[in-house]
N, C-alpha and C positions, 0 to 999 in steps of 0.2 A: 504494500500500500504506500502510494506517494507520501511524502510526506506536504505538509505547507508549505513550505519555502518553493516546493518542487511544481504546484498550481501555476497554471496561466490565469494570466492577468489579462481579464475580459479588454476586447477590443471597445471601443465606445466611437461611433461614427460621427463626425462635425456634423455640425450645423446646415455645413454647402454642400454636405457628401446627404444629407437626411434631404434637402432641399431638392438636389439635381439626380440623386440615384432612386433606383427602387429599393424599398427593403422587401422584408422577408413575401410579404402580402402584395409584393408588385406595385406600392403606391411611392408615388413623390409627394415631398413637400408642397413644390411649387403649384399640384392640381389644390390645394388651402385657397391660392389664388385665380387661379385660370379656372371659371367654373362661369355656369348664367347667371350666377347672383352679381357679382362682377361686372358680367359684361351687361346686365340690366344697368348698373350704378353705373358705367361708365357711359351708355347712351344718357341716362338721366341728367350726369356730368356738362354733355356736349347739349345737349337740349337751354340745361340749364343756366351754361355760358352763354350761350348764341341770345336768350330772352334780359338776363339778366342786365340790368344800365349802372350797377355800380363797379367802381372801379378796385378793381381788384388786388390795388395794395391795399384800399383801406376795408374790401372782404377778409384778407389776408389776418390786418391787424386786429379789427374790430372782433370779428367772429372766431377765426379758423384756429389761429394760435391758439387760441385762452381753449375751446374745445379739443384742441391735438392736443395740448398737453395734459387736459383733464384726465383722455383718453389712454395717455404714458401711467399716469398715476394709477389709473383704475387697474392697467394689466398690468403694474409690477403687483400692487393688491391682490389680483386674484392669481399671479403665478405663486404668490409667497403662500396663498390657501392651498392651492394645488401639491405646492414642494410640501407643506406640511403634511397632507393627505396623505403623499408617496414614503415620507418617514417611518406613519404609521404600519408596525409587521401585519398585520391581518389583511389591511386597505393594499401592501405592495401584493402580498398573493393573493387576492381577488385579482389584479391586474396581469399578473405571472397568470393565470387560470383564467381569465376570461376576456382579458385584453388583445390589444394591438401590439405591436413592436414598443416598447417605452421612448422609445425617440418623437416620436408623434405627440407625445404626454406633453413632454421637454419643450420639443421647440415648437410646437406650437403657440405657445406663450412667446419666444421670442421670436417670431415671425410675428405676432400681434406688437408687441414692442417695435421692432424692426418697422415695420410699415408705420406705426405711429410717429417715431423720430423721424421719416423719412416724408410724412407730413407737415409736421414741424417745422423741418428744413425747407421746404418749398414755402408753406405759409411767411416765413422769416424772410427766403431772396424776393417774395413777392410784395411781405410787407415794404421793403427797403426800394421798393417804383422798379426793379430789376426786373428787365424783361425774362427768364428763361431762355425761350428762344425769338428769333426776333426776323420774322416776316419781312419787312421794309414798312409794312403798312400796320399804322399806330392802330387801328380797329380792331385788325386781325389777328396783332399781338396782344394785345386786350383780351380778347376772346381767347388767346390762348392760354394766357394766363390763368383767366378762371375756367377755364375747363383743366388744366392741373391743378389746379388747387382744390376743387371739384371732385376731380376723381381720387385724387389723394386721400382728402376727408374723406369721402364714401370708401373706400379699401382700407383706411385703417378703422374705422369704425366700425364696419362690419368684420373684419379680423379680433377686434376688441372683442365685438359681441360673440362672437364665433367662441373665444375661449372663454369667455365666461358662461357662456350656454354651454357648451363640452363640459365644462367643470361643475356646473350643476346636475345634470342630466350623470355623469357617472358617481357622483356622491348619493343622488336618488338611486342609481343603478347598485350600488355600494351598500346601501342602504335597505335594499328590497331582497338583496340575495343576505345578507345578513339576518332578516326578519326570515328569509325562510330555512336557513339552520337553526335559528333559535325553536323553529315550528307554533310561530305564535301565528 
């Protein structure tokens, strides 16, 4: 019999390896993003810029920031519930026994963070009158602006919500297989 010393030291896949590879189940990270709920918010996005008459730094400042960052706060919140979840021994093998690969657990929280900072960042070059990218035509840049700014808020918001609906839904799941060993 091996001894300890003599164990392998589980591999642990990054973040861009969980993101761009399949795991065990054949899934990527990146369909979290590439899905119709997405591509609905991103028409809603383009719809929304093209009607909209305000100007998109002071969208930027006034709104988008103060809600991207609520949005950073609320998922380091619900990943620090989650990471406590996953401490607990009973809660990790329900997971081990009727979960996903635990990479999905992980970083899907930080794919909900990831996209929220990377809201932020937009709202911030856009609050500062910084075109993004820059048409020739002041209209068109306009418009572009708040269609990324737009679609940003809509993908990390619904990423946000995404992991805190995940994180509710398997604590009830958690919850429900628990109540049926106890056989009450």
């Amino acid at each position: 019999m091996a001894d300890e010393s003599e164990k392998a030291v589980p591999q642990v896949r990054s973040f861009w390896a969980w993101l761009t590879q399949k795991d065990r189940d054949g899934d990527r990270g990146i369909f979290n993003l590439i899905d119709l709920s997405n591509l609905a918010g991103i028409l809603i996005s383009f719809l929304a810029a093209l009607v909209a008459n305000a100007d998109a730094s002071k969208l930027a400042l006034g709104i988008a920031l103060p809600v991207t960052a609520a949005l950073v706060g609320i998922s380091f919140a619900w990943a620090g519930r989650s990471a406590s979840l996953l401490q607990d021994q009973e809660y990790s093998l329900f997971i081990i026994e009727y979960g996903a690969p635990p990479e999905g657990y992980v970083y899907s929280f930080q794919l909900a963070i990831l996209s929220a900072v990377f809201a932020v960042l937009v709202a911030a070059i856009i609050s500062s009158e910084t075109f993004l990218f820059s048409t020739g035509n002041e209209l068109c840049d306009e418009i572009l602006n708040r269609f990324f700014l737009f679609s940003a808020a809509w993908i990390a918001g619904r990423e946000c919500w995404g992991v805190i609906d995940f994180s509710n839904k398997l604590a009830i799941q958690f919850y429900e297989v628990r109540k049926a060993k106890a056989d009450i």
